[in-house]
C-alpha positions as CSV (number, residue, x, y, z in Angstrom):
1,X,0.0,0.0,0.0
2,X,2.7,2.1,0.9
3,X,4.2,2.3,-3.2
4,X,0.7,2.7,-4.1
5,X,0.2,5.8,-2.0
6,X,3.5,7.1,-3.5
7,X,2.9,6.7,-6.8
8,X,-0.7,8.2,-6.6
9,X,0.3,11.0,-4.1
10,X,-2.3,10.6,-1.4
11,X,-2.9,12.9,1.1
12,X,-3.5,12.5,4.4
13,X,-6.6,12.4,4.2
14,X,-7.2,10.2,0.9
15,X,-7.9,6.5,1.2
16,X,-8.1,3.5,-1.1
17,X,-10.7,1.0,0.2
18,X,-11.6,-2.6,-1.3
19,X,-14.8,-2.3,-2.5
20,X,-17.3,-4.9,-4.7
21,X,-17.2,-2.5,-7.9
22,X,-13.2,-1.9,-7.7
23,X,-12.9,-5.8,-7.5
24,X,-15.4,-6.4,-10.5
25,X,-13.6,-3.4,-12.6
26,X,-9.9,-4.9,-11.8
27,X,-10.9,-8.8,-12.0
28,X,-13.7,-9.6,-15.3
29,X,-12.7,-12.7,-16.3
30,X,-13.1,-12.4,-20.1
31,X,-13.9,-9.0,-20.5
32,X,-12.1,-6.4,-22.5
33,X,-14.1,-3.2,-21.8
34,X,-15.7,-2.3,-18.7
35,X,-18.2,0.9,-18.4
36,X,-18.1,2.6,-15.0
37,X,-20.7,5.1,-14.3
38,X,-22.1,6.9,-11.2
39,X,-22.9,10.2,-10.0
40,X,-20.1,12.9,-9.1
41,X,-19.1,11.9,-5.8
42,X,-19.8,8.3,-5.9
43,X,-16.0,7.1,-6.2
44,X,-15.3,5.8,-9.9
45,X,-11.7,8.0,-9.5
46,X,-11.0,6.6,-5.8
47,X,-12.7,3.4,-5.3
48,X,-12.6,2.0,-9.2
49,X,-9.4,4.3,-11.3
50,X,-7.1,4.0,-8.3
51,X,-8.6,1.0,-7.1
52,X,-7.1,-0.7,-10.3
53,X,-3.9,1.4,-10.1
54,X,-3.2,-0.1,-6.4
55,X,-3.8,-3.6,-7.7
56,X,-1.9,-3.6,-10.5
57,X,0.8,-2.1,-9.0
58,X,1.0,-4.5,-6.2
59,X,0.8,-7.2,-9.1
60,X,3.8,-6.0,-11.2
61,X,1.0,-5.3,-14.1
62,X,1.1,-2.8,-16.3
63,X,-1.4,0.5,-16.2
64,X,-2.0,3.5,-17.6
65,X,-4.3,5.8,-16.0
66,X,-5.7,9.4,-17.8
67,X,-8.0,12.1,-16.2
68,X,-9.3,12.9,-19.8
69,X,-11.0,16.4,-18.3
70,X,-7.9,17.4,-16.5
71,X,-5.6,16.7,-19.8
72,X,-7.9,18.9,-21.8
73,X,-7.4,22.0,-19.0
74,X,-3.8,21.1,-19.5
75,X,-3.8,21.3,-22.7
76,X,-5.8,24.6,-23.1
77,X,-3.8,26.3,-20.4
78,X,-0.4,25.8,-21.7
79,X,-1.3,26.7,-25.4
80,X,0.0,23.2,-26.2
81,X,0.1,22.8,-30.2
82,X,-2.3,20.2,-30.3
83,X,-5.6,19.3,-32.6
84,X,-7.8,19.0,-29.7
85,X,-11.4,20.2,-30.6
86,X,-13.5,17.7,-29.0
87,X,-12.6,13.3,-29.8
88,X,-14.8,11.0,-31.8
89,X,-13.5,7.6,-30.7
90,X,-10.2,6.0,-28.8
91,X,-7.8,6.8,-32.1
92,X,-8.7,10.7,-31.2
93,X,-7.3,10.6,-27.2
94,X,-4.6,8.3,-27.8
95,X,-3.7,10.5,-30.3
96,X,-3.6,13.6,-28.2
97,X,-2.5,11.9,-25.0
98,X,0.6,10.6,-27.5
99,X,1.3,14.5,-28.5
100,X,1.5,15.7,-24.9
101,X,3.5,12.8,-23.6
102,X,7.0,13.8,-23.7
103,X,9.8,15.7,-21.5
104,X,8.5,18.2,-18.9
105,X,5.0,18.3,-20.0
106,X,4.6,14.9,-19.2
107,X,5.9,15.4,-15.8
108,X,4.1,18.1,-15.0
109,X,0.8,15.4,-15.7
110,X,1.7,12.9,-13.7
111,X,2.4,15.7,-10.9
112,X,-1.2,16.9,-11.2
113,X,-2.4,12.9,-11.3
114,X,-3.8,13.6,-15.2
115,X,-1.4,10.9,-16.2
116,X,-0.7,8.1,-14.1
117,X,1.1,4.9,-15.3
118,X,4.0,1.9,-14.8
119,X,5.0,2.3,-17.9
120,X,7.3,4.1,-20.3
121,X,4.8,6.5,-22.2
122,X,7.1,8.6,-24.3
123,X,8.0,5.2,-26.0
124,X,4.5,4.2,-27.0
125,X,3.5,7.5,-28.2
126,X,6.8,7.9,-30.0
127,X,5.1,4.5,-32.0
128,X,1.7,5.9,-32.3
129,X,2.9,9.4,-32.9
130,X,4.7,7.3,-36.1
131,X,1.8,5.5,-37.4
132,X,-0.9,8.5,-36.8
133,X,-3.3,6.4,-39.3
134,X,-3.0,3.9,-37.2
135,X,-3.0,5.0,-33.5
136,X,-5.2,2.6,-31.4
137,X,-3.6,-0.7,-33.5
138,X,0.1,0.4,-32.4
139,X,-0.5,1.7,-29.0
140,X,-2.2,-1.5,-28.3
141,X,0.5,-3.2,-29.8
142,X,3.3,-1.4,-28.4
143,X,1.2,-1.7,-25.0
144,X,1.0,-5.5,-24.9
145,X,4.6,-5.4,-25.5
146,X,5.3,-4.4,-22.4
147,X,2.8,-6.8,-20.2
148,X,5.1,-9.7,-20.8
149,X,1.4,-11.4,-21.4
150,X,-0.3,-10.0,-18.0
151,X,-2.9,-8.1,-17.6
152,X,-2.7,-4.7,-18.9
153,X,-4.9,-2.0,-17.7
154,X,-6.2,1.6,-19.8
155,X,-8.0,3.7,-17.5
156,X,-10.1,6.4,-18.8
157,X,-11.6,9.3,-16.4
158,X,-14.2,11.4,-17.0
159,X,-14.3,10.7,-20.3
160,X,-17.5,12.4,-21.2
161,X,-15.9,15.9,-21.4
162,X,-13.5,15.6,-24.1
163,X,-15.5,13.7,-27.0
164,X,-17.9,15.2,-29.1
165,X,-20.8,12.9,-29.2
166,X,-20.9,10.5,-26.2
167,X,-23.5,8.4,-27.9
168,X,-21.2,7.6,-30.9
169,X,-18.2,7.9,-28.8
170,X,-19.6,4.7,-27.1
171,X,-20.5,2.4,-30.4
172,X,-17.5,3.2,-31.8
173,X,-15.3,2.0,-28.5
174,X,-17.1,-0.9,-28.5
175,X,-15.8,-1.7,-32.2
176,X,-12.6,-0.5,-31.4
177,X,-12.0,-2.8,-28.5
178,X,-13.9,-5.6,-30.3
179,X,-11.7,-5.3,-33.2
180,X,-8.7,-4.4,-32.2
181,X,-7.9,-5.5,-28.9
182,X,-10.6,-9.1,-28.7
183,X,-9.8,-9.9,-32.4
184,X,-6.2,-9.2,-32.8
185,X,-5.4,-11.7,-29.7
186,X,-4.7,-9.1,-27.1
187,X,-6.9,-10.4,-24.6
188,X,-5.1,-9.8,-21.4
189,X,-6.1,-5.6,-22.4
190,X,-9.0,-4.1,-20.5
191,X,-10.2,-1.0,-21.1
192,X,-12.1,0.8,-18.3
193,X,-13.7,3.7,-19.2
194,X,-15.4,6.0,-15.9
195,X,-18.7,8.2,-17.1
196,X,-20.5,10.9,-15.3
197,X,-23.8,9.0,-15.4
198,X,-26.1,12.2,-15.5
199,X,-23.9,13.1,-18.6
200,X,-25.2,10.0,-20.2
201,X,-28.7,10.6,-19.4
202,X,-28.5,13.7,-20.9
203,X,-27.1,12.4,-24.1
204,X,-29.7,9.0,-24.4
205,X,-26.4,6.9,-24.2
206,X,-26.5,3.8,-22.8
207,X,-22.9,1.7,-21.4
208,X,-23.6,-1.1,-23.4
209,X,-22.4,-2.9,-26.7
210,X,-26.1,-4.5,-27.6
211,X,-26.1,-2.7,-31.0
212,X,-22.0,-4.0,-31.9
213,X,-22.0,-7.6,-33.1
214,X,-19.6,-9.9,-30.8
215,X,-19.1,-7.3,-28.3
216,X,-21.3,-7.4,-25.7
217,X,-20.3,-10.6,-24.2
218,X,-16.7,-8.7,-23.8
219,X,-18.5,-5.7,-22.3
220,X,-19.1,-5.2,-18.5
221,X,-21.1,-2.2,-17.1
222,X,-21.0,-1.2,-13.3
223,X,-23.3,1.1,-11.9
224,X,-22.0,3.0,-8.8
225,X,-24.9,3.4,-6.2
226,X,-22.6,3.7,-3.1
227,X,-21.5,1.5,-1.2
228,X,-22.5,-1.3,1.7
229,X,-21.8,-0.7,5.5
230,X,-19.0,-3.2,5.4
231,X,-16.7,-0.6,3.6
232,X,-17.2,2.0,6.0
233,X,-17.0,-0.6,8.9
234,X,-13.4,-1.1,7.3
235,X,-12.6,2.8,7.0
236,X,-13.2,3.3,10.5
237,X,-11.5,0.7,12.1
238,X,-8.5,1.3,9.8
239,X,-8.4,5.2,11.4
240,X,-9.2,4.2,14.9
241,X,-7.5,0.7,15.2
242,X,-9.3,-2.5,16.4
243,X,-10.5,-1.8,19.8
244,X,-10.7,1.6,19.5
245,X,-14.3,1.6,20.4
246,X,-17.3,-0.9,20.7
247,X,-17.6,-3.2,17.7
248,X,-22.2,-2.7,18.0
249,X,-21.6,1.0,18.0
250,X,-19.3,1.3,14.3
251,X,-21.6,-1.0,12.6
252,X,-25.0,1.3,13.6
253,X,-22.5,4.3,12.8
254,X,-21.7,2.6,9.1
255,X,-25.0,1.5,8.6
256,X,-26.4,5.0,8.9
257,X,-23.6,6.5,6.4
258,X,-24.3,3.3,3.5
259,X,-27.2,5.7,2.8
260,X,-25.4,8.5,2.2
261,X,-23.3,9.6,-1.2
262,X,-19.9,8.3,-0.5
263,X,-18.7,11.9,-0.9
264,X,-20.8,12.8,2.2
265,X,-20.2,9.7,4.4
266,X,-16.4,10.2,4.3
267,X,-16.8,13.6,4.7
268,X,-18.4,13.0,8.0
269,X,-17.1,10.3,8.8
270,X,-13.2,11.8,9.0
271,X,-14.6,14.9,10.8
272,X,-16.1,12.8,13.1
273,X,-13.4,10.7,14.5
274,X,-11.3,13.2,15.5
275,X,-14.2,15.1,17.0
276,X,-15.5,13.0,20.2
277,X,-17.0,9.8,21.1
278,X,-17.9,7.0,19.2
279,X,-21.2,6.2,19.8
280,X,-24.3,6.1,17.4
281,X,-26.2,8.1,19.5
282,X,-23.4,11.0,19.8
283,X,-22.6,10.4,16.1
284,X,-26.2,11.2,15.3
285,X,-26.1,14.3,17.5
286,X,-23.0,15.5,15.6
287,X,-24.7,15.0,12.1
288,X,-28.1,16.5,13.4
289,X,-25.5,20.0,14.5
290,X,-23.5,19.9,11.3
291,X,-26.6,19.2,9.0
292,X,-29.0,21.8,10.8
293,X,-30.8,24.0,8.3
294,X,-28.4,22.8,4.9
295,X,-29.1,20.3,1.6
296,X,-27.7,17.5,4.0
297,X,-30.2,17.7,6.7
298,X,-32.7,15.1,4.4
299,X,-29.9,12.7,4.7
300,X,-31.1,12.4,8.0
301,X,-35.0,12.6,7.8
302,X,-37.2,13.4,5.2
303,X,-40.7,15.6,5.1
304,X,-43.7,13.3,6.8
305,X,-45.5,15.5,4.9
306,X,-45.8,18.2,1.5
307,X,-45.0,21.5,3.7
308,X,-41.4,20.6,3.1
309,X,-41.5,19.0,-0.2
310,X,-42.8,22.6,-1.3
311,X,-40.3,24.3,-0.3
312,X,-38.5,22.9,-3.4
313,X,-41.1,24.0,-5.9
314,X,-40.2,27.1,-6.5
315,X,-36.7,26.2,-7.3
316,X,-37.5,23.4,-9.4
317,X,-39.7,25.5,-11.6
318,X,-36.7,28.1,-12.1
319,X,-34.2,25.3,-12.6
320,X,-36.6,24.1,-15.5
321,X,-36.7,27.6,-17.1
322,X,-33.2,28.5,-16.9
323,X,-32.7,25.2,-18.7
324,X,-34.6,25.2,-21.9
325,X,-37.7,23.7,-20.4
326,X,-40.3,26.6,-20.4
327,X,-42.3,26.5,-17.1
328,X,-45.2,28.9,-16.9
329,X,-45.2,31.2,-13.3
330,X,-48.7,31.5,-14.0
331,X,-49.8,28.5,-11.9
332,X,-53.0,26.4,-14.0
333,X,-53.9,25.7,-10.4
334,X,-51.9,25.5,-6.9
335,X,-48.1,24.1,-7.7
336,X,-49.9,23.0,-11.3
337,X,-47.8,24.0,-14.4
338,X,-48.0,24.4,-17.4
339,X,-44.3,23.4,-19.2
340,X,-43.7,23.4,-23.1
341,X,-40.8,21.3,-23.8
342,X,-38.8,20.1,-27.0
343,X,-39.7,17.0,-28.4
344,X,-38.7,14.9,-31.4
345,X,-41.8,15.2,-33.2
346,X,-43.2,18.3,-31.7
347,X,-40.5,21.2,-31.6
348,X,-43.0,22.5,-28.6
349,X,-45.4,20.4,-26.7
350,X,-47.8,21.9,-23.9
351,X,-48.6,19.7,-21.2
352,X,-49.6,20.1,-17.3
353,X,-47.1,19.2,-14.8
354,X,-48.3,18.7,-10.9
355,X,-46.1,19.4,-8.4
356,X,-48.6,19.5,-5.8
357,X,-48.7,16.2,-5.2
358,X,-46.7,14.5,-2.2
359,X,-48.1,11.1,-2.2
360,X,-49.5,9.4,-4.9
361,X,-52.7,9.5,-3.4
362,X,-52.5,13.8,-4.0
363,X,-51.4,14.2,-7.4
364,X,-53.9,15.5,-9.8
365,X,-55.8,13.1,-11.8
366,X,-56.0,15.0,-15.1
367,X,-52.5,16.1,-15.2
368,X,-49.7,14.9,-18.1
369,X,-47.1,14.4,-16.3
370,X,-47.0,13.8,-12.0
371,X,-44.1,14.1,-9.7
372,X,-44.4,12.6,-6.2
373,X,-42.9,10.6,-3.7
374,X,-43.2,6.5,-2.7
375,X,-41.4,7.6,0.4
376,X,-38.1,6.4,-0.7
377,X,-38.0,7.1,-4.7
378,X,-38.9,10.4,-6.5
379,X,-41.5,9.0,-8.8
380,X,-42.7,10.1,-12.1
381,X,-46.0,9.0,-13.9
382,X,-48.0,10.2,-17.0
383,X,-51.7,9.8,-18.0
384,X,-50.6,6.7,-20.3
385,X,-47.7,5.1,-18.1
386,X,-47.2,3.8,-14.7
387,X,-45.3,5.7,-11.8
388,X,-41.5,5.2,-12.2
389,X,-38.5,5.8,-10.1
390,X,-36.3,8.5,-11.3
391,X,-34.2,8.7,-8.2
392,X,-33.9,8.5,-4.4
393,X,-36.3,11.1,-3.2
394,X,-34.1,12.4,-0.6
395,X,-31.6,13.4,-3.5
396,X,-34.3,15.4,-5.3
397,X,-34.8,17.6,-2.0
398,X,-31.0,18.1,-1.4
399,X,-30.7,19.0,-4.7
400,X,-33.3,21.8,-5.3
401,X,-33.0,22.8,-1.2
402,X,-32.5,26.9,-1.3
403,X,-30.0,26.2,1.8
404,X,-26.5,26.0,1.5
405,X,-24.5,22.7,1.4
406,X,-22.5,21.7,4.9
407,X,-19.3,20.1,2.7
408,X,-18.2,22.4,0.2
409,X,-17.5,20.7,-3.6
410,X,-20.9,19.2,-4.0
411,X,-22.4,21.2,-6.5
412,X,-21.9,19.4,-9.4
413,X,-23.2,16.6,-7.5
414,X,-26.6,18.3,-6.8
415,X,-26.1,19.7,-10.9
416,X,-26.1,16.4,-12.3
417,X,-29.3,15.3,-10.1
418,X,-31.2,18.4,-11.5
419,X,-29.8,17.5,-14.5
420,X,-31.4,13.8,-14.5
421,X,-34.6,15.2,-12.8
422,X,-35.3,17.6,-15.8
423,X,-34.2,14.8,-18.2
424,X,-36.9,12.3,-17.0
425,X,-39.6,14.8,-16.9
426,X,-38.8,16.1,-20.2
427,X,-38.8,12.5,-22.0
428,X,-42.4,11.8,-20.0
429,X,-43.7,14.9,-20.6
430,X,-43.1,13.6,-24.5
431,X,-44.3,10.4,-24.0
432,X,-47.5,11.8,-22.4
C-alpha cells in the first residue's frame, strides 16, 4: 500500500478501500471493456481508477491511468500545439495523450495525477505518434509489448468531457475494442472507461455494446450506487485501530452513512473521528448540529408531509426555465404547471405538470405528467404510463434545497441530479 500511495500521491486524508465495484472493474474474467458510471461523488476515480492502479501495481501489471477532463485543462492552459477540438473515438485521445506525452510536459501530468502509469509513455506515443493512421492498433501493440502477457490496464476518467458525441463515442469503443484488442489476440487488455452518469442521461447513451456484433459478451457495465456498511466498517477501524471503540456502535455508525453519497459519508465520517465519542447516538447528534438548516439535513430525515417538499417548488420551476424547459409562473392551479418542452416530433409540446402532489394519493388526476414521492423514490407517472423511479427522493430535495450545502464541492453533484430530474420529466412529458 505504501508504493501505491507514493505513486498516486495521497494525502493525508485520501484512502483507497476494497470495495465490490473496484474488484469487479480490476478482475472480469473475459472482458475487455468495462463501463463505469455513477454520479459525481460516488468514487469511480478513488474506489474504481485508483482501485485498479493499487492492484496492478501490487501485481507488477502494467497500467496507464488518464483524467481525460484534466488533460484537456492542461492542454488549453499551456497553449500546447495540439488538434484538440472535441474526440470521436479512442484513435482521437490516444492521439492527443501521445502529443503531450514527452519531456517536462509529461511530468508536469503525472504531478497533477492527469497521467498516471508503470509504464514508459514517451515510447508508445513515440510509436503511435509514427503510425498516426493507425494509433489505437500500435498503442495497443506497443502496449502489450510491455505486459510480458499479464494483464494490462487503460483507464479512462471522466471521459465524457472531451469527446464530441458520447453516444457515438460509445459504439464506436465498443468496435474498437472488439476489433482491435478481442480480435487481434490481445486479450489480457481491459479498457475501463469512468462516465458521469447524468452526462449519459443527458445524451440518451447507454454503457452497453447491444447494438456491436460480438461485443457485448466482452462488455461489462458497473453502476456506482454507493457502497455497503462493510466498507465503512473497514474505513473506520482502519483510522481508529481494532479496539478503539465498541464493535455494536461502528456497525450502527456505518449502517447509517451506507445511505449517504460516499462523498458525504467520508466527509463526516473523517470529521467525526477526530471530534469525540464513538457512539451512534453521539454520532447522530453531531450529524443532526453539522446538518441543521443545509441540503444534507434530508440525509437524516425526510418531510412526513408536503410543507417541506414545497419548499423545493419554486426552485425546481426556475431550474426548469433557466434550462430550456419553459415552465409557466402563471400557476394552471396550486403548484400545477404548465411546461412546453422540446420534443422529437413536436418542436413545442404543452402539457400540465403537478407538483402539488406528495403522495400518490394527492397528485392530480387529469394532469400529463405527476411528480411525487413512494417515500423512498422520486417518482414520475404520466396519464398513459405507470409511476416510475427517477431517483432517491431524498436526493431530489438536497438538490433543489434553497440552503446551502454543509461540505463544500458538491455542487456538481446536486447539478447532475437536477440534471437527470429535468431529463426524466422532459422525455415523459413527450411520451404523455
Amino acid at each position: 500500500m505504501e508504493i501505491c500511495r507514493s505513486v498516486l500521491r495521497l494525502g493525508e486524508g485520501e484512502h483507497i478501500l476494497e470495495t465490490r465495484e473496484g474488484m469487479a472493474a480490476y478482475v472480469s474474467p473475459g472482458v475487455n471493456l468495462v463501463f463505469v458510471t455513477g454520479y459525481y461523488g460516488y468514487g469511480k476515480t478513488y474506489g474504481v481508477g485508483y482501485y485498479v492502479i493499487c492492484q496492478a501495481l501490487a501485481r507488477g501489471e502494467p497500467f496507464l491511468y488518464v483524467n481525460v477532463r484534466d488533460l484537456g485543462h492542461v492542454i488549453s492552459k499551456l497553449a500546447v500545439d495540439v488538434e484538440a477540438g472535441g474526440a470521436q473515438g479512442l484513435e482521437d485521445l490516444l492521439l492527443i495523450l501521445a502529443q503531450v506525452a514527452r519531456g517536462d510536459l509529461l511530468k508536469r501530468l503525472a504531478d497533477d495525477r492527469v497521467v498516471i502509469t508503470n509504464v514508459d509513455l514517451e515510447n508508445i506515443a513515440s510509436a503511435v505518434i509514427a503510425n498516426a493512421g493507425d494509433p489505437v492498433r500500435h498503442f495497443v501493440r506497443e502496449f502489450a509489448k510491455v505486459s510480458a502477457r499479464k494483464s494490462a490496464y487503460l483507464i479512462l476518467d471522466e471521459v465524457e468531457s472531451g469527446i464530441r458525441d458520447v453516444k457515438s463515442f460509445i459504439e464506436r469503443v465498443c468496435t474498437t475494442v472488439r476489433n482491435e484488442i478481442y480480435d487481434a489476440g490481445y486479450r489480457n487488455i481491459k479498457l475501463i472507461l469512468l462516465l458521469q452518469e447524468a452526462v449519459l442521461v443527458a445524451h440518451g447513451a447507454e454503457p452497453r455494446c447491444s447494438t456491436i456484433r460480438g461485443a457485448e459478451g466482452i462488455t461489462r457495465a458497473i453502476k456506482l450506487r454507493g457502497y455497503g456498511s462493510d466498507v465503512y466498517l473497514k474505513y473506520i477501524k482502519d483510522r481508529i485501530g481494532e479496539g478503539g471503540a465498541d464493535e455494536r456502535e461502528l456497525k450502527k455508525i456505518a449502517e447509517l452513512v451506507s445511505e449517504f453519497p460516499p462523498r458525504v459519508a467520508f466527509d463526516v465520517l473523517r470529521q467525526y473521528i477526530t471530534y469525540g465519542e464513538l457512539t451512534y447516538t453521539a454520532f447522530k447528534d453531531f450529524l443532526s448540529a453539522i446538518f441543521k438548516d443545509t441540503k444534507e439535513s434530508f440525509l437524516l430525515e425526510l418531510p412526513k408531509s408536503g410543507t417541506e417538499y414545497f419548499m423545493v417548488v419554486g426552485e425546481v420551476v426556475n431550474d426548469l426555465r433557466n434550462n430550456k424547459i419553459e415552465a409557466s409562473f402563471e400557476e394552471v392551479k396550486s403548484k400545477v404547471y404548465r411546461l412546453w418542452v422540446s420534443c422529437e416530433r413536436e418542436k413545442k409540446k404543452e402539457v400540465y405538470m403537478d407538483l402539488r402532489a406528495y403522495t400518490k394519493e394527492e397528485r392530480e388526476s387529469d394532469a400529463d405528467v405527476s411528480i411525487f414521492t413512494n417515500g423512498e423514490d422520486l417518482m414520475i407517472a404520466t396519464k398513459s404510463s405507470s409511476p416510475r423511479p427517477v431517483m432517491k427522493f431524498r436526493h431530489f430535495l438536497m438538490a433543489y434545497y434553497p440552503g446551502e450545502s454543509h461540505i463544500q464541492g458538491l455542487g456538481e453533484m446536486y447539478n447532475q441530479f437536477r440534471l437527470v430530474f429535468r431529463e426524466a420529466l422532459r422525455r415523459a412529458a413527450c411520451k404523455s
